[in-house]
Phi, psi and omega in degrees: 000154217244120194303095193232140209285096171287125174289153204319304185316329188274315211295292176316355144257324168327286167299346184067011180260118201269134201295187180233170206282327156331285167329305187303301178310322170266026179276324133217255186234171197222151157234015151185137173235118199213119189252165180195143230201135170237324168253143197227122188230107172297352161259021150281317200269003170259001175250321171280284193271349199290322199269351156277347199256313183324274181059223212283292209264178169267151172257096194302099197242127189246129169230128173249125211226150183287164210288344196275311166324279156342310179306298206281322156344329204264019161268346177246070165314341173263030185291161168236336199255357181307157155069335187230311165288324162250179151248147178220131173229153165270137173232130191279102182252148220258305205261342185191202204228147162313086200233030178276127168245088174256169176228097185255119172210138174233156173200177206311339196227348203218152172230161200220153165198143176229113180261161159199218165226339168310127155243209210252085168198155171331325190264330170301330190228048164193259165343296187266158169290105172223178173211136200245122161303143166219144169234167178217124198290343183264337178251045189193031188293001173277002194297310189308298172286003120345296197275346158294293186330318177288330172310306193290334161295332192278271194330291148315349157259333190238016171306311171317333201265012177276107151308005197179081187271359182284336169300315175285324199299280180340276170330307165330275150303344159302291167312317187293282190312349175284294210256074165257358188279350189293129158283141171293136164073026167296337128343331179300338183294334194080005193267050023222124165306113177255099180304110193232166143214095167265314187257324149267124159314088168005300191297302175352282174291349133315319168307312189271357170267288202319327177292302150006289168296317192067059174255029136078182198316176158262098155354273187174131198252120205241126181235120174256085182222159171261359173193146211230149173301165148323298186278011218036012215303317175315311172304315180277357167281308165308306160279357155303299184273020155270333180084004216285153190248295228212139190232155188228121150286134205256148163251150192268165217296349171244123201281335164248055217243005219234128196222008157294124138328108182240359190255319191278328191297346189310294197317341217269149156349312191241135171299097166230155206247130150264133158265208188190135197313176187247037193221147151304150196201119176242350155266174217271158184274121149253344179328139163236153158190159194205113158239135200226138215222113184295184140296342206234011200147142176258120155276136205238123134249142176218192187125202201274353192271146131240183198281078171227149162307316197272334169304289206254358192247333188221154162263032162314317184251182160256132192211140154282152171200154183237141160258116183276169098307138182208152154266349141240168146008098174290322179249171173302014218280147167239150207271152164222147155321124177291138176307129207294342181203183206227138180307126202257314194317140160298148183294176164302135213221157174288180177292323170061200192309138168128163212322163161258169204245151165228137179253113157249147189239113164258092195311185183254054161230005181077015174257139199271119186223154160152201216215125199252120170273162165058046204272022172303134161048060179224010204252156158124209201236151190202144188275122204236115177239160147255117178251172157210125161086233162243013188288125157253109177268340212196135163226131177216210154233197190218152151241132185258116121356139159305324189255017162109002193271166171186147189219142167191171193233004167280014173286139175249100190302305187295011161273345211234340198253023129273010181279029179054196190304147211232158184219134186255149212233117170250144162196166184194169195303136224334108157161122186208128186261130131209199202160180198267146190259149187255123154261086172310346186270345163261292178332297181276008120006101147319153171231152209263081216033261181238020153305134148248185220271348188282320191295297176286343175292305180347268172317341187251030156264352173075005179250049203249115203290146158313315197282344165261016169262335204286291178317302166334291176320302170342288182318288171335278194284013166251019168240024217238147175217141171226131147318173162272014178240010160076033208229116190252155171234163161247110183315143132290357186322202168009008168279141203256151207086359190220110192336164154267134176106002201254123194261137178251114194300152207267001179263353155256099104231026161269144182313125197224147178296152178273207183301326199250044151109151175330325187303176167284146103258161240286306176303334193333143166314130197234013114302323166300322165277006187259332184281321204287303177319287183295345185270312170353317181268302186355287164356318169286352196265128172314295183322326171283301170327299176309296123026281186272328173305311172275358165277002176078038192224014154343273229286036187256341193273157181257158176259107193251079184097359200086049203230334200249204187258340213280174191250337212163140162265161195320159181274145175083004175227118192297155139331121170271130190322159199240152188291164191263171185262013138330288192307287165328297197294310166002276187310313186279343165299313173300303200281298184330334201243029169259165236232310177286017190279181191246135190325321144328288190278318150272047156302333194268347170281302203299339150307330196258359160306270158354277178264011150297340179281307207279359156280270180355277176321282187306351191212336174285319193221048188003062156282068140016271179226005159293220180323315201289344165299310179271009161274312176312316194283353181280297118044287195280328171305296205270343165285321160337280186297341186270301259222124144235167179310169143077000157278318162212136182318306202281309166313341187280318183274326202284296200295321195311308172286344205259314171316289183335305181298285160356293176309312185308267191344291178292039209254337203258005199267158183258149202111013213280330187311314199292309179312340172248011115335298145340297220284317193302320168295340170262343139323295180318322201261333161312298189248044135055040177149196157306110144303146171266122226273324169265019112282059052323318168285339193273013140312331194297141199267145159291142162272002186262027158279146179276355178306121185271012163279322162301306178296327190282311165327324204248290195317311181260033177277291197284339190300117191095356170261149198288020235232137164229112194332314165295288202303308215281343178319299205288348145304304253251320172282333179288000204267136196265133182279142202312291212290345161302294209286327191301334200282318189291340177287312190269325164308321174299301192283314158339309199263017192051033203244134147272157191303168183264134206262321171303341158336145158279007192266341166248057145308303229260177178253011149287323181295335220267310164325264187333303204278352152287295166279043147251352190276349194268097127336125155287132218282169160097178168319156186247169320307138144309158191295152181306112155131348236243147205206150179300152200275153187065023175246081184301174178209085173310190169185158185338109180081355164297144155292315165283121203273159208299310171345277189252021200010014161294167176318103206260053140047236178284006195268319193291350179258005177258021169272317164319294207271328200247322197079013165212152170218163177253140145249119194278018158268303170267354203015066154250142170273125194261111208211132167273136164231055169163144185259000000 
């Protein structure tokens, strides 16, 4: 069956797995986005969120990050998308910090929103323990005027401190029109509320609900934070105007991680305990939740606070939240032990002292507009540069305003606006400011499928990221047409400018001199060499290549290495740089793994994958036995895993040989048994059973074929080697499979035999766990009962995630369950072991 990528919701109800937020967010396509952030890590969000948010269309994406967070971003100098693909704004707060961590994303019919405690760094949406709210705007649109309302506050109380207010304005309305579906006073329910304090204190309003509602004393108060006053004084102030008898601490899952005061809490009114999550955990706790269980009922918040005064006690900081209602309790907590001391480090805290930061704007009339926060006695002339890396492009000078502002029209926009991400520089004697410069004009920019004008600038500048050749190629080939006479055209549908229907023949897109005569120049079309790069590998596809050979434009093609049919490129005109084979494999990698292609089609990628790589490697860089080996043995896992039989002919001969060659290849690597254990199992699952070993051999591709991607590709991979494609097949197939040698394991103990201790199926040190409980014989007369398995022993299956036990995550354990047929689940420590591939 043809493999397709379960969205988070399906996958998550199948599994028991609950999806993340991210999961959520590529479910579908988005036309706008607004983040909110107190730590900012700029390659997590251009390599993790930018390509989810991204999809088809463009996505307008605005992030507003606290000023310190903002700071410490200008330290990842090597972003190419700041300022051109996104907005990054800074919020400067005088006494505490900018801490709401949100996702507001829309589009023509749907919304999306995610509160949490992550922020948009790597520890946030992995690595730390956090917790997220997700709404969906048709069934929760009041979340949605919740959260306008905090936009409509931020803006009004704290506008003046936005160096750049069109970003919230946008998100505002945007919130507004998701929840124009709300009924008044559908918030009353608790189902669910959404809680800022721009205006109020949190702890304030919790207070004025339970009473409000009557939901009669406090019970008892489960406070989950990573961090506390010195004194805990907010939590005993929350029980105290609650009246709460008993307050419970979450201790973190690294106890010395623990920052409650519990030796001073003795002394307090109310009685306090530590619990502890009711699951094993091994990451640092960022979470907050602080549940409080009424007479009548319990309230959860969860969201950005913590049990600190500038969180919850005061409005120093900004802080989101979402409040729930339950008629009991939601969670497991269980009891623990106190932790032996208490943590010293301070909470997320406002910016204090260190460099000052500025938002610059290159408007689209080219005039340089923006703003030095936190800019007292700051007014006055000051040396203004643009940088990248460690490059000064641009020097000019400022005049700065008393309240930090400054404009000017000496920037010379064309020198700076192909350098990629740009960072703007103030100083002047001690005292120096920065930050990232925004080029509106590449921001509202169209985009080119999922290209933006920053992107095609890149690439016709030779400084184009992998992830902006993958988008081109993208782009290319899903507008590339082949006729049935195998004559490729380029569609133009949907390109803005340009009728529909109208085809472009793929010989204009041959290499033209430039304007002033053969020599290079200086003037060239520098989109025309980017066109000139991409049709060049196009090229490498036969059917095209033929194609072009009969428009009588060959001889335009370079011969890169003997790989293509062409002679040359025109005399007097250099060679244009050839995309790298990084860059190359990416892309066929990409069309392979997309999850609507059709079987068909990717069959056809993972071929022109397979021999546009296996060219390269022979020949551009006559590689022998190095990369090209291990792109083959990757090549063939992933054509295995990818790939069904019987879809294409060519594709078919291709896996057969290229498994075989693997095999052969991999005889001298150490590990080899567990690797041809892998591979054989992922044949078997590849031909959908017991291969059959003579319709399998007669898959095997000949070396007397004339295709020189098969000969050169398949044949001199092996070349000097001692090997024959049948023979080494026919190994390859006698080799017995994880989950097979797992079956011959249970069958041995059953039967009272001990294990063969030399199995590859006890590599691993999960295998090592099993082969001690199989050496411990099942008590009574052998045999044991059909089915009947060793204690601490489960029986998985193919793609669990999970573990069957304890239905947690078995993390890295499901691909060595996948790979090896045995796993540790590091919750319940039962060994998880397949008997079916």
């Amino acid at each position: 069956m043809a493999k397709a990528r379960k969205s988070a919701k399906r996958r998550s109800n199948e599994e028991g797995v609950v999806p993340t937020p991210l999961e959520l967010m590529a479910e579908h396509a988005w036309r706008g986005a607004f983040l909110t952030t107190y730590a900012m890590s700029v390659s997590f969000l251009e390599t993790q969120v930018l390509p989810v948010l991204e999809g088809k269309d463009r996505c307008e994406v605005d992030v507003l990050v606290d000023s310190k967070g903002y700071r410490d971003s200008l330290f990842e100098r090597h972003s190419a998308r700041v300022g051109q693909d996104y907005r990054l704004v800074p919020m400067a707060m005088p006494d505490g910090c900018f801490h709401p961590k949100a996702a507001l994303l829309w589009g023509p019919e749907r919304g999306f929103l995610a509160i949490g405690s992550g922020n948009l760094t790597f520890g946030g949406h992995g690595r730390n323990l956090e917790v997220f709210e997700a709404f969906d705007a048709a069934a929760h649109p009041h979340v949605f005027a919740g959260f306008a309302e905090f936009l409509a506050s931020l803006l009004e109380v704290h506008g003046d401190r936005l160096p750049e207010r069109e970003p919230v304005f946008r998100a505002l309305l945007a919130a507004r029109r998701l929840a124009s579906g709300a009924e008044p006073g559908k918030a009353a329910d608790f189902q669910p509320q959404i809680l800022h304090s721009v205006r109020t204190p949190i702890l304030e309003q919790i207070v004025a609900i339970a009473r409000g509602f009557g939901l009669g004393r406090c019970l008892d108060a489960v406070v989950m934070s990573p961090f506390f006053d010195a004194d805990g004084g907010t939590v005993r102030r929350l029980a105290r105007a609650l009246d709460c008898g008993q307050i419970r601490v979450v201790v973190p899952p690294l106890a010395y991680e623990n920052r409650f005061p519990f030796a001073a809490a003795e002394r307090w009114e109310a009685r306090v305990e530590p619990v502890a999550l009711g699951a094993q955990e091994r990451r640092r706790l960022h979470a907050k939740v602080l549940e409080l269980r009424f007479e009548a009922g319990t309230l959860v918040l969860t969201g950005s606070v913590n049990a600190t005064h500038p969180a919850l006690g005061s409005t120093r900081n900004i802080e989101v939240g979402v409040l729930r209602y339950f008629e009991s309790a939601p969670f497991p907590w269980v009891p623990s032990p106190k932790p032996p001391g208490v943590a010293t480090d301070s909470a997320e805290a406002g910016d204090g002292a260190g460099e000052r930061i500025v938002h610059g704007v290159v408007t689209k009339s080219g005039r340089l507009e923006g703003r030095l926060l936190g800019a007292v006695g700051s007014s006055g002339r000051w040396r203004g540069s643009v940088v990248t890396g460690g490059e000064t492009l641009a020097e000019f000078d400022l005049e700065i305003d008393a309240e930090g502002r400054f404009s000017s029209d000496d920037l010379d926009v064309a020198s700076v606006l192909r350098a990629g991400a740009l960072q703007l520089l103030l100083t002047r004697p001690g005292a120096a400011a920065r930050g990232w410069l925004q080029i509106e004009a590449l921001l509202a920019a169209p985009r080119l499928g999922r290209m933006s004008s920053t992107e095609i600038l890149r690439l016709s500048l030779g400084k184009g990221t992998e992830a902006d050749v993958m988008a081109l190629l993208e782009y290319l080939a899903r507008h590339l047409v082949e006729d049935t006479r195998g004559r490729a055209t380029f569609r133009t549908r949907g390109v803005p400018g340009s009728p529909e229907d109208v085809l472009i023949r793929s010989s204009d897109l041959a290499p033209r001199p430039p304007a002033g005569g053969a020599e290079e120049s200086e003037h060239e079309d520098e989109a025309g060499s980017v066109l000139e790069r991409i049709r060049r590998h196009l090229l490498r596809r036969p059917a095209l290549a033929e194609s072009i050979e009969d428009e009588g434009v060959a001889d335009d093609m370079t011969d890169e290495g003997g790989g293509g049919r062409g002679t040359g490129v025109r005399a007097g005109k250099p060679a244009p740089p050839a995309f790298s084979i990084t860059e190359f494999s990416d892309i066929m990698r990409a069309h392979s793994e997309n999850p609507k292609a059709s079987p068909s089609k990717r069959a056809v990628d993972l071929v022109w994958w397979f021999e546009g790589l296996m060219t390269a490697h022979l020949h551009a860089r006559e590689d022998r036995s190095g990369e090209a080996r291990e792109f083959l043995r990757y090549w063939t896992m992933k054509a295995l895993r990818d790939s069904e039989r019987g879809v294409s002919a060519r594709l078919d001969g291709l896996v057969a040989t290229a498994a075989a060659m693997t095999f052969a290849l991999g005889r001298e690597l150490a590990g080899a048994a567990v690797k041809q254990a892998v591979l054989r199992s992922a044949f078997e699952q590849w031909w959908g059973g017991d291969p059959d070993p003579g319709a399998a051999r007669a898959l095997l591709l000949e070396q007397r074929l004339s295709n020189v991607i098969e000969l050169v590709g398949l044949a001199e991979v092996g070349r000097g080697d001692d090997w024959d494609t049948a023979a080494a097949l026919a190994k390859l197939l006698s080799v017995v499979t994880p989950d097979r040698m797992v079956k011959d394991a249970l069958a041995r103990w059953r039967s009272g035999t001990p294990p063969r201790a030399e199995s590859p199926l006890f590599a691993t040190s999960a295998g090592q766990v099993l082969l001690g409980l199989l050496a411990a014989l099942p008590e009574g007369p052998p045999p044991a009962p059909e089915g009947s398995l060793p204690k601490r022993v489960v029986v998985g299956k193919s793609g669990d995630k999970a573990c069957p036990n304890c239905n947690r995550n078995l993390l890295g354990g499901a691909k060595e369950l996948e790979l090896r047929g045995v796993a540790a689940c590091c919750w319940c420590s039962m060994i998880v072991v397949r008997t079916e591939g």
